[in-house]
C-alpha positions as CSV (number, residue, x, y, z in Angstrom):
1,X,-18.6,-26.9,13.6
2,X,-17.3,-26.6,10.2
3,X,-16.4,-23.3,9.0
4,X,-13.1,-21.2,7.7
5,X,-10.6,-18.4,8.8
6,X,-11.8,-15.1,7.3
7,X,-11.0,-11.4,7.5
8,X,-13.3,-8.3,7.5
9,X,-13.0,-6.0,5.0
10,X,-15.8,-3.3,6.0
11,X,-19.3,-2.3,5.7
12,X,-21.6,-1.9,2.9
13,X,-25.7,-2.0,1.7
14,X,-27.1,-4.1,-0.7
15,X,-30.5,-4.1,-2.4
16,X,-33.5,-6.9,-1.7
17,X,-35.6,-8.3,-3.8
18,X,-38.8,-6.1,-2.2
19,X,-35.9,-2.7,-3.2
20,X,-35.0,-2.7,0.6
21,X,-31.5,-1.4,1.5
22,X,-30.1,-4.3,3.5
23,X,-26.6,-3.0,6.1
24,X,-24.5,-5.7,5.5
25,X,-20.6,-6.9,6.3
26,X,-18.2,-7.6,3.4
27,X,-15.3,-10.6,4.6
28,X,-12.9,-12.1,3.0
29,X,-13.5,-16.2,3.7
30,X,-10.8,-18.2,2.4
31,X,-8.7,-19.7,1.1
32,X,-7.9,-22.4,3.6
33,X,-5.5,-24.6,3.4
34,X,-5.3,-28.0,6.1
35,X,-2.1,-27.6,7.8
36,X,-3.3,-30.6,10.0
37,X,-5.1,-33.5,10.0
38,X,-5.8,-34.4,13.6
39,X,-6.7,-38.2,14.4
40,X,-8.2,-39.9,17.3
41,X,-5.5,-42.2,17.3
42,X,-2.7,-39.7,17.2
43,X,-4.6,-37.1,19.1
44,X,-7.5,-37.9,20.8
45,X,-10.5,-36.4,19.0
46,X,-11.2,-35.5,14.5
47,X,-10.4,-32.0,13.7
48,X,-8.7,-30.0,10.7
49,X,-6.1,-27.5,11.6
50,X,-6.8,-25.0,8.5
51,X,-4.1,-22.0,7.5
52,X,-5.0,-18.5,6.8
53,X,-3.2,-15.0,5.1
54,X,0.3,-15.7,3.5
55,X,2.6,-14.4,5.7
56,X,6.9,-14.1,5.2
57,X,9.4,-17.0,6.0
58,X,11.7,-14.4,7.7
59,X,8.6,-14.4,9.8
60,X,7.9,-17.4,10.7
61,X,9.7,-19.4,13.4
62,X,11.9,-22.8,12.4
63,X,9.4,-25.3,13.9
64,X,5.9,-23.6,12.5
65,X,8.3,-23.3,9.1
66,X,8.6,-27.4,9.0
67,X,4.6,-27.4,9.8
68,X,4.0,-25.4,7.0
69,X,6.2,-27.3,4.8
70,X,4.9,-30.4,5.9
71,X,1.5,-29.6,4.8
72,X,3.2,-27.9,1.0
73,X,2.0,-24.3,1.9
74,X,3.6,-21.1,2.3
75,X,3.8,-19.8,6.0
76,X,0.1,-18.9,7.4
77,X,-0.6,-16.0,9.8
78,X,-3.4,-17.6,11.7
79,X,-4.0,-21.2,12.3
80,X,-7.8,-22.3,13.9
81,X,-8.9,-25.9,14.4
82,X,-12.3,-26.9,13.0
83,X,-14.6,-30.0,13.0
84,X,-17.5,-31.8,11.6
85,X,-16.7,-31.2,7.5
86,X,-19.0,-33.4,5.4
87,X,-16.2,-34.4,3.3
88,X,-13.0,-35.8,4.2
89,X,-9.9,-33.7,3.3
90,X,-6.4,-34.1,3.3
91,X,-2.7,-32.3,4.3
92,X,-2.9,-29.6,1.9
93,X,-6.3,-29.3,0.8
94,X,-7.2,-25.7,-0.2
95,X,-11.0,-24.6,0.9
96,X,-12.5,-21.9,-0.2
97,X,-15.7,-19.7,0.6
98,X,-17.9,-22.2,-1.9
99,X,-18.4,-24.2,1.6
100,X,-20.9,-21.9,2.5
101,X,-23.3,-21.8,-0.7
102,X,-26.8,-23.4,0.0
103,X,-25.9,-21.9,3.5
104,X,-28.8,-19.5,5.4
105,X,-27.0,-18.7,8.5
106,X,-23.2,-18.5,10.0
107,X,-22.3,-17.7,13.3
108,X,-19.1,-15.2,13.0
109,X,-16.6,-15.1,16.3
110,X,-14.1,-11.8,16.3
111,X,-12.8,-9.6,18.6
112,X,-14.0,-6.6,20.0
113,X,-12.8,-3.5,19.3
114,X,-10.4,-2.3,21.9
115,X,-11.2,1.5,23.7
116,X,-9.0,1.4,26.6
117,X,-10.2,2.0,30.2
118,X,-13.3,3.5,30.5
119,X,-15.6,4.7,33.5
120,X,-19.2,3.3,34.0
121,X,-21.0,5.7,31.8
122,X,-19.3,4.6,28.2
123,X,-18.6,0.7,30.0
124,X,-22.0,0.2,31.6
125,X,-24.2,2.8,30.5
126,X,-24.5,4.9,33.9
127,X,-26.6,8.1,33.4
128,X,-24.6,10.1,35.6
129,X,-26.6,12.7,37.5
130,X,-26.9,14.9,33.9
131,X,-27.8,18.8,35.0
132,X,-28.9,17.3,38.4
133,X,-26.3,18.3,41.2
134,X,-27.1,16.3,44.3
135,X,-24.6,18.0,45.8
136,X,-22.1,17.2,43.6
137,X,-20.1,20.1,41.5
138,X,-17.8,18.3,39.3
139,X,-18.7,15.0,39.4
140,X,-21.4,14.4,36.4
141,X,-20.0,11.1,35.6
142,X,-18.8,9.6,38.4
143,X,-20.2,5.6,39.7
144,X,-21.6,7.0,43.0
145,X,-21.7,5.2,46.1
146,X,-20.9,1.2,45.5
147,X,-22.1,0.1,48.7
148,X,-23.2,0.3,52.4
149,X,-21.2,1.1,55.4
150,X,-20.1,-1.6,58.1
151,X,-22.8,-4.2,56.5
152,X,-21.4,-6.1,54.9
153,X,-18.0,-3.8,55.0
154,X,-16.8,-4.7,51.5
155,X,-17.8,-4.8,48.1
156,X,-20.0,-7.0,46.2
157,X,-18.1,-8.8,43.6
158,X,-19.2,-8.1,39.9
159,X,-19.7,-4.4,41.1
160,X,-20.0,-2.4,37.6
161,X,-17.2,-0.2,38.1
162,X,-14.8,1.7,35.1
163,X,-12.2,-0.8,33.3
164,X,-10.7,-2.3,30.5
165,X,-13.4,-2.4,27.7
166,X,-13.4,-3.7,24.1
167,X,-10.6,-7.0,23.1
168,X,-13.3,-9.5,24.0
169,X,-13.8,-12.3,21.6
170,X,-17.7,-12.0,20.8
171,X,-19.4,-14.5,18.8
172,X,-22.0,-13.1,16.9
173,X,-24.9,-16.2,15.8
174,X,-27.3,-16.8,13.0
175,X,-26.3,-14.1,10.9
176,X,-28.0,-14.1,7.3
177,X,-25.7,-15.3,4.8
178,X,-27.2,-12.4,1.9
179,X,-24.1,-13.6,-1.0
180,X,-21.4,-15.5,-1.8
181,X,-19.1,-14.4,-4.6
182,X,-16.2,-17.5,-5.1
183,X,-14.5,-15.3,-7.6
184,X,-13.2,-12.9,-4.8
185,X,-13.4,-15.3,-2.2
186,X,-16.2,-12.8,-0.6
187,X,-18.5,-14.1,2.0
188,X,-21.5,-10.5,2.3
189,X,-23.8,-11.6,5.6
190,X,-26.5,-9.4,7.0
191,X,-25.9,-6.8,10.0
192,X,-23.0,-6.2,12.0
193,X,-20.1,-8.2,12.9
194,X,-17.3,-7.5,15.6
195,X,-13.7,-6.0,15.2
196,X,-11.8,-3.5,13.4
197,X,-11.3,-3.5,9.7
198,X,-8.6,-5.8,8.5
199,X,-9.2,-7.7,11.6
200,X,-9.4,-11.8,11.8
201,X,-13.0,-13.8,12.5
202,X,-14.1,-17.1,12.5
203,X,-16.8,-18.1,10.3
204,X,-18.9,-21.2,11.4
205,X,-22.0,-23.0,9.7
């Protein structure tokens, strides 16, 4: 799907036209620039490699320097391929957030905010056993048993057990799109979207 290379820059509320206070995400969409044009002929299959957040040449390794040089752009921190654009564009084009004006809805991809290993009340949503002993003394958020004795002798797989949660890329669809503010290059949608402050996403019409 169409769409460009953003960043989030927080959280805010804006007003409605009935004076409701709308939650909404401020990002940073754009500018683009097409590092690459792919081809079916060269490559296969039509897609636009597009260029995101100016980055040093010190940086940047020899080969993606000639890429970016290639194209007549400054060094780009992230690179994401997109498709189906409604007007053709070439090695070098710059494009901005006024892609999304007349737009309702995005879909917004980022990734999760990392918390480390966790056990199956914060990962899951266990209760535990609360003020309820069972026989238990110190174990108020422990998983409990995770399975029967010599049938079936093993352990289910997809048993919710603690583990690495958070640092999942999470796309996030048909978010309202509430503004659009080409000036700043600020993209304002409804609701919440994944990742960190600062953080990369990928916004899609």
């Amino acid at each position: 799907m169409p769409g460009l290379i953003g960043k989030k820059v927080g959280m805010t509320s804006v007003f409605s036209a009935e004076g409701k206070s709308v939650p909404c995400t401020v990002i940073e969409a754009g500018p683009c620039v097409v590092t690459q044009v792919k081809t079916v002929e060269k490559d296969g299959y039509t897609a636009l490699q597009l260029g995101f957040d100016d980055k040093k040449e010190k940086h940047t390794t020899k080969p993606l320097s000639g890429h970016f040089k290639k194209a007549g752009t400054t060094p780009k921190r992230k690179l994401v391929e997109f498709s189906g654009y409604d007007v053709e564009y070439k090695l070098g084009d710059v494009i901005d957030v006024k892609l999304f004006e007349g737009t309702e809805y995005v879909d917004v991809v980022g990734t999760s905010k990392g918390k480390g290993f966790q056990g199956v009340v914060k990962r899951h949503g266990f209760a535990g056993v609360g003020e309820a002993t069972h026989g238990q003394h110190n174990r108020q958020r422990k998983p409990g048993s995770i399975g029967a004795c010599s049938t079936p002798s093993r352990v289910f797989k997809g048993m919710r057990m603690g583990g690495q949660t958070g640092g999942d890329r999470i796309t996030v669809q048909n978010l309202e799109v509430l503004k659009v503010i080409p000036e700043n290059n600020l993209l304002l949608v409804k609701g919440s979207i994944p990742g960190a402050k600062g953080s990369y996403v990928i916004i899609e019409k």
